[in-house]
C-alpha positions in Angstrom: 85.5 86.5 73.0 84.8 82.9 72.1 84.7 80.2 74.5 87.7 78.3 75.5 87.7 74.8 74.5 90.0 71.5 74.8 92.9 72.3 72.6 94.5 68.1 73.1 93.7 65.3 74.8 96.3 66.6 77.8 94.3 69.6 78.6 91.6 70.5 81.0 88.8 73.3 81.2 88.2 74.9 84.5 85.8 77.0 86.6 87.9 80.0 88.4 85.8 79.9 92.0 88.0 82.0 94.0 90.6 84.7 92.9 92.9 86.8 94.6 94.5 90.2 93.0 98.3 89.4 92.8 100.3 92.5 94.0 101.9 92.7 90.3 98.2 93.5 89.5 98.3 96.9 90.9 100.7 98.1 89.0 98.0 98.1 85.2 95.1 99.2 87.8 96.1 102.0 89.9 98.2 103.4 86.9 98.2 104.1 83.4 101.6 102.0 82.7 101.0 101.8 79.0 102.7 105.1 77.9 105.1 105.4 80.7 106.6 102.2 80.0 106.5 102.8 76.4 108.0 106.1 76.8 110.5 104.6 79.4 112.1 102.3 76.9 111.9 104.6 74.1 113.9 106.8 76.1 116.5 104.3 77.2 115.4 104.5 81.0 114.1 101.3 81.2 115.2 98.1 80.4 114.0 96.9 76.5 113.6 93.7 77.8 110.0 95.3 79.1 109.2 95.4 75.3 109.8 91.4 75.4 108.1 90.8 78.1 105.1 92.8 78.6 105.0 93.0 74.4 104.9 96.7 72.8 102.1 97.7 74.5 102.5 96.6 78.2 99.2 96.1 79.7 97.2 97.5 76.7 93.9 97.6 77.6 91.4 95.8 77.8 93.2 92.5 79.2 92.3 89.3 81.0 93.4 90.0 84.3 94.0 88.1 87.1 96.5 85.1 87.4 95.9 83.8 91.3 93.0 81.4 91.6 91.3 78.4 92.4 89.1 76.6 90.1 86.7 73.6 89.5 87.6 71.3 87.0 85.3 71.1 84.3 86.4 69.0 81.7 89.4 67.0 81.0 91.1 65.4 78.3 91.5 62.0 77.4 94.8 61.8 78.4 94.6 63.6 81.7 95.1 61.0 84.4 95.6 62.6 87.5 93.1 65.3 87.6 89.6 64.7 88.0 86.0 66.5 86.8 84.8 68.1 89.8 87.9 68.9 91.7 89.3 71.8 93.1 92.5 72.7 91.7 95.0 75.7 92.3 95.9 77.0 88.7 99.8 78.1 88.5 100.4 81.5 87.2 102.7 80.0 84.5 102.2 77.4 81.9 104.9 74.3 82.4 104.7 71.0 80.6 106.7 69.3 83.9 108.4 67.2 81.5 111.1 69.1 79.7 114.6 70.2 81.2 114.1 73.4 82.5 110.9 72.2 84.7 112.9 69.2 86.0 115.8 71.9 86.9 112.9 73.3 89.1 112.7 76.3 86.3 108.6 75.5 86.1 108.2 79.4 84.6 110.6 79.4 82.3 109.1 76.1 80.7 110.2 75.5 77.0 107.4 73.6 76.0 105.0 76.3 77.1 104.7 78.2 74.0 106.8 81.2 71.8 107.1 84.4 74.3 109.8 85.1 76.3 107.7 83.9 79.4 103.8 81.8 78.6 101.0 82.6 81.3 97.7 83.7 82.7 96.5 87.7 83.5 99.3 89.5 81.6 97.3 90.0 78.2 98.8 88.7 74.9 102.5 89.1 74.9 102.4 85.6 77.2 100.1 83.9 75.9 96.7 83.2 74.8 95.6 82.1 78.0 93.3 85.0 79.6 93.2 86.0 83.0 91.6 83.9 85.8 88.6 86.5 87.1 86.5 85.0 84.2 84.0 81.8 83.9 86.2 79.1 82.2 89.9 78.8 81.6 92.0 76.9 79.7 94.9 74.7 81.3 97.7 72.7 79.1 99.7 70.0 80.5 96.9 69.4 83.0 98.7 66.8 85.3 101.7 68.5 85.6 100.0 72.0 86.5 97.3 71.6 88.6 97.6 70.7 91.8 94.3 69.8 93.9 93.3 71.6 97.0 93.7 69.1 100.1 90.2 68.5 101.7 91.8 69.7 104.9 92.6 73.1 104.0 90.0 76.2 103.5 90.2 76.9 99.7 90.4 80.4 100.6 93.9 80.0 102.5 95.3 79.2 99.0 93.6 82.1 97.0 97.4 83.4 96.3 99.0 80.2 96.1 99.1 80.1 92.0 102.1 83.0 92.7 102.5 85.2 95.9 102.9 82.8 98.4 105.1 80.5 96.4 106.8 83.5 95.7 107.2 84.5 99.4 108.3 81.0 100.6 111.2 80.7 97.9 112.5 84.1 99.6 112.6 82.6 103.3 112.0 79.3 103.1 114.9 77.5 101.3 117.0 80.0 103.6 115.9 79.4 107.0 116.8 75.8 106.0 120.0 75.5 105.4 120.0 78.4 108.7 117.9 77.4 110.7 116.8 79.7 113.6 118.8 82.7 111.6 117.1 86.4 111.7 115.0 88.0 108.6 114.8 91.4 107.0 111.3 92.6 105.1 111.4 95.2 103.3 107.8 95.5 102.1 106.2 98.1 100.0 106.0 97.3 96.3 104.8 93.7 96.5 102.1 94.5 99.0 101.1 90.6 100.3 104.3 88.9 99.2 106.4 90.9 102.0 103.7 90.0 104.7 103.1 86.5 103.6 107.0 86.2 103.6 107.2 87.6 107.1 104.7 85.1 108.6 106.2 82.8 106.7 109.5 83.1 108.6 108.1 83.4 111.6 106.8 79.7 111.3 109.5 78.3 110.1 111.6 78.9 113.3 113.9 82.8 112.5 115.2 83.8 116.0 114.1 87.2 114.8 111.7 88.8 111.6 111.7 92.5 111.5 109.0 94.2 108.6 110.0 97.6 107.5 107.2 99.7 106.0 105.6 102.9 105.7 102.2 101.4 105.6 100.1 101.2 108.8 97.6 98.3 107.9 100.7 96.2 106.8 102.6 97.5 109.8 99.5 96.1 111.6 99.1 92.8 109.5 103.3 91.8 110.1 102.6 92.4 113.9 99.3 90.1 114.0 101.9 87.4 112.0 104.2 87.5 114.6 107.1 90.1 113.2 108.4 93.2 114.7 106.7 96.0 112.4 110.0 98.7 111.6 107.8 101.7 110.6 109.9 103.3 107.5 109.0 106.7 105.2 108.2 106.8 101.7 111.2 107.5 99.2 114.5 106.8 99.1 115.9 109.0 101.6 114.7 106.8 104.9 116.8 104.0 103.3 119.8 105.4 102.8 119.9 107.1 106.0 119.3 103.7 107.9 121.3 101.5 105.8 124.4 99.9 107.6 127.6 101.5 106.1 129.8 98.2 106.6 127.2 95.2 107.4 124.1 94.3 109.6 123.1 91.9 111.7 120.6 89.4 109.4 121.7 86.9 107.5 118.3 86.5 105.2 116.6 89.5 103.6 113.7 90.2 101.1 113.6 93.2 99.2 109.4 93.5 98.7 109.4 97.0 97.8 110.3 97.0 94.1 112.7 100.0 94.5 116.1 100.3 94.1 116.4 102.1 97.6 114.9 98.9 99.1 116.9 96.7 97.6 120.4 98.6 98.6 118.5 98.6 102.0 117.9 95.0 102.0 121.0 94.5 100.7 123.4 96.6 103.6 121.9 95.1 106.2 122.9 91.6 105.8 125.9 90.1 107.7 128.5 88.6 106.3 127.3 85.4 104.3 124.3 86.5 104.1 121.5 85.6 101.3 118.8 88.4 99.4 116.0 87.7 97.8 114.1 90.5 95.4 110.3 89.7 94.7 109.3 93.1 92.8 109.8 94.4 89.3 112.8 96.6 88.3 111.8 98.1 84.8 114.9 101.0 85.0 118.0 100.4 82.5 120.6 101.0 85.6 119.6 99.6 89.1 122.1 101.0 91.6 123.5 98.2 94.2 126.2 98.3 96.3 128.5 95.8 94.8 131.7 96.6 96.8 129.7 96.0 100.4 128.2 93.0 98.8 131.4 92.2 97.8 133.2 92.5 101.5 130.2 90.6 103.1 130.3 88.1 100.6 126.4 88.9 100.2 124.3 86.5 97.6 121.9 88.3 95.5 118.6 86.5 94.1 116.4 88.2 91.6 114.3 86.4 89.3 110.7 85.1 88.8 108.4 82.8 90.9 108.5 79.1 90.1 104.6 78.0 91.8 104.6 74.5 91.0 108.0 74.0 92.2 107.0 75.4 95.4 103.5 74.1 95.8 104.4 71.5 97.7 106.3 73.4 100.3 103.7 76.1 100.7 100.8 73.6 101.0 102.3 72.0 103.9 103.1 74.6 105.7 99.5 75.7 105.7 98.6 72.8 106.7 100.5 72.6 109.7 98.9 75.1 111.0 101.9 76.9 111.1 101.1 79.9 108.8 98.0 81.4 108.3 97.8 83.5 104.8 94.3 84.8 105.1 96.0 87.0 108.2 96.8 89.0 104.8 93.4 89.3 103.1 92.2 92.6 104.0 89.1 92.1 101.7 87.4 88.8 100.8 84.1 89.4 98.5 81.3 88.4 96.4 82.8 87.0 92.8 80.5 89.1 91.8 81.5 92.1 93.1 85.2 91.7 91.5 85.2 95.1 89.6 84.7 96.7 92.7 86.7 94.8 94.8 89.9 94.6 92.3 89.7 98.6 92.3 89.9 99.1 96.2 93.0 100.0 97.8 94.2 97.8 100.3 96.6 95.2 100.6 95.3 91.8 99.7 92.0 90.8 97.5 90.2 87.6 97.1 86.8 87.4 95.4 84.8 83.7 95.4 82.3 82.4 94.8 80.5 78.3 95.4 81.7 75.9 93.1 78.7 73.7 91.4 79.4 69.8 92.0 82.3 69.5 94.3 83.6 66.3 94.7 84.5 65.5 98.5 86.4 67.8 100.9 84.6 70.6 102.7 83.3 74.0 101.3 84.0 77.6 102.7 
């Protein structure tokens, strides 16, 4: 594969330096996803919009993979003024111009500017762009100002190895919550999106909930929510656990996060609110029919978000809170190696990856 290289004068080339595996990256490595989904939508089980999205080959291999990283600016257009050679930069997940209306609504992923697929960015192969995956030697960013967003020389680079998606991910699920409430109690549900649930949990924690209970079946992450601060709810795998706990009329939080990308979790997540209480769903949900319990939602007057992460919207938020000292994300890393060990590493089955490796000229700041 050819070399990236400048495509205008607003781009920049940059050097990944450290990557983490995003949870969403499980899913193409542990399984072979290609058929089943293909299958899935041929069969009318899951949704066609899979076909849009992940193209008609979802995760086809070989791919780029990777879409969470930190990287050295290379090389920068003639019109790039805020970002510098030599830098150290965290790359959002998705491509956003930060100029047109849906990046102004705070819609950074959904960017119209960002190219022709139904969603434009890094790790996902093709069907999003011609962008690559960031576990590689030289990337290509568009709309360099309004992406990249330099690492503060205050914080350890590796504390924002997931920042380009899971952690901005996490804090739009707890975060814009606990402020309008503050001091109100939070539900995990973790599973599915492995490091989003945990960096959502400790996320909560530092921002002030009078109570964060983690439901799991896993016993490092059971380990991982305690060490952050939540009560770890141990939970069984399948569907059955859930609907046997699940409040019949309402429960006692008023801010849940469904991180376990089933539709048990989610019904879970959702019954155990109280009444005006607010739902976030990280994970995917490729079936055609999703089960939730609308009339309970509709008695609690429960509000229900599903959608995408929106990183450089979030950025800010999730920088600041890191350093404050408030939350600390590499809590979550249950592996940190050798870039070049990355095969290995990305193939290992635990919770949260990060590979890096020293960047060559850094420009001020300290280095790991």
């Amino acid at each position: 594969m050819a070399s990236p290289i400048l495509g205008g004068p607003g781009e920049a080339l940059v050097r990944p330096v450290i990557a983490a595996r995003c949870d969403g990256d499980n899913l193409p490595i542990f399984n072979h996803v290609t058929t089943a989904l293909r299958a899935g939508v041929a069969l009318h089980y899951f949704d066609p919009l899979v076909s849009e999205l992940l193209g008609p080959y979802p995760y086809g291999k070989p791919f780029a993979i990777g879409h969470e990283c930190i990287a050295e600016v290379i090389e920068c257009g003639e019109e790039v003024k805020q970002i510098q050679k030599g830098q150290l930069v965290i790359v959002p997940w998705s491509v956003s111009c930060g100029s047109c209306p849906t990046c102004h609504t705070g819609h950074t992923s959904h960017c119209t500017q960002a190219g022709s697929s139904l969603l434009s960015g890094y790790g996902f192969g093709a069907s999003m762009g011609p962008w690559g995956g960031t576990v590689c030697d030289l990337l290509r960013v568009p709309f360099a100002d309004a992406m990249l967003v330099p690492v503060p020389a205050d914080i350890e680079p590796l504390k924002l190895a997931s920042a380009s998606d899971n952690m901005p991910d996490a804090w739009r699920s707890v975060g814009p919550a606990l402020a309008q409430r503050p001091g109100a109690p939070v539900l995990v549900v973790g599973g599915g999106a492995r490091s989003i649930g945990l960096y959502a949990a400790g996320m909560a924690v530092a921002l002030g909930a009078s109570r964060v209970d983690y439901v799991d079946y896993d016993p490092e992450r059971l380990r991982i929510a305690e060490a952050l601060g939540a009560s770890a709810i141990e939970s069984k795998r399948g569907a059955a656990w859930f609907d046997r706990h699940a409040p019949r009329v309402h429960g006692g939080y008023l801010v849940s996060v469904d991180a376990s990308s089933t539709a048990a979790g989610l019904r879970y997540a959702l019954r155990s609110l109280a009444p005006g209480g607010n739902c976030t769903a990280v994970g995917f949900y490729f079936a055609r029919q999703t089960g939730l319990p609308l009339m309970q939602m509709y008695a609690n007057s429960t509000t229900l978000h599903v959608g995408i992460s929106h990183p450089r919207r979030d950025l800010p938020d999730v920088i600041e809170l890191v350093r404050q000292g408030l939350f600390d994300p590499l809590k979550v890393a249950t592996l940190v190696a050798d870039w070049d060990d990355a095969p290995h590493a990305f193939t290992t089955r635990t919770t949260k990856v990060i590979v890096a490796r020293e960047p060559y000229g850094r420009v001020g700041g300290n280095r790991w």
